[in-house]
N, C-alpha and C positions, 0 to 999 in steps of 0.2 A: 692878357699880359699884365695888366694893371692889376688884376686883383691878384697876381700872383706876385708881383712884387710887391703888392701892399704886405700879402701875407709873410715875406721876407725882409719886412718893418721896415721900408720907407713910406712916409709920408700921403698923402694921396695927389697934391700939388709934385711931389719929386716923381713920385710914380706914373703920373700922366703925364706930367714932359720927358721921360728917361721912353714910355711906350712911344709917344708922337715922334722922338730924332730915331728910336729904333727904326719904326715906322717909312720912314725919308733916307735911312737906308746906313747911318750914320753908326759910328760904333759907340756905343756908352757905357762905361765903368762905375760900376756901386757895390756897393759895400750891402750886403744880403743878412742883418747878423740873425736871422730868429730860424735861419736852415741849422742840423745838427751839425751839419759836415756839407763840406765843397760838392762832395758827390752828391748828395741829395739837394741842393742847390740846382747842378746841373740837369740833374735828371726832369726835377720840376719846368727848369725854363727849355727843356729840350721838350717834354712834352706842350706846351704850349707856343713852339713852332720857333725858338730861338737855334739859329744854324750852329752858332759857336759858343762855346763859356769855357773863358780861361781862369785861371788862380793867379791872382797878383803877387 
């Protein structure tokens, strides 16, 4: 999960606390800017085991 939001250009400190509250079961919102589109966003963090991804 972390290396997939790294790859979605945050940080690598933002990226292991946003995997850790995912983790505890918590819901967390970021901003993904290096996906081309929302869909390919979602797709990435659905394959890496996230239940849900919404569009702000």
């Amino acid at each position: 999960m972390t290396r997939t939001l790294r790859a979605g250009g945050l940080g690598l400190s933002q990226a292991s606390q946003a995997t850790g509250q995912l983790l505890e079961g918590a819901d967390v919102r970021i901003h993904l800017s290096q996906f081309s589109s929302f869909e390919d966003a979602r797709k990435t963090l659905c394959r890496v085991g996230v239940e849900q991804v919404t569009q702000a």
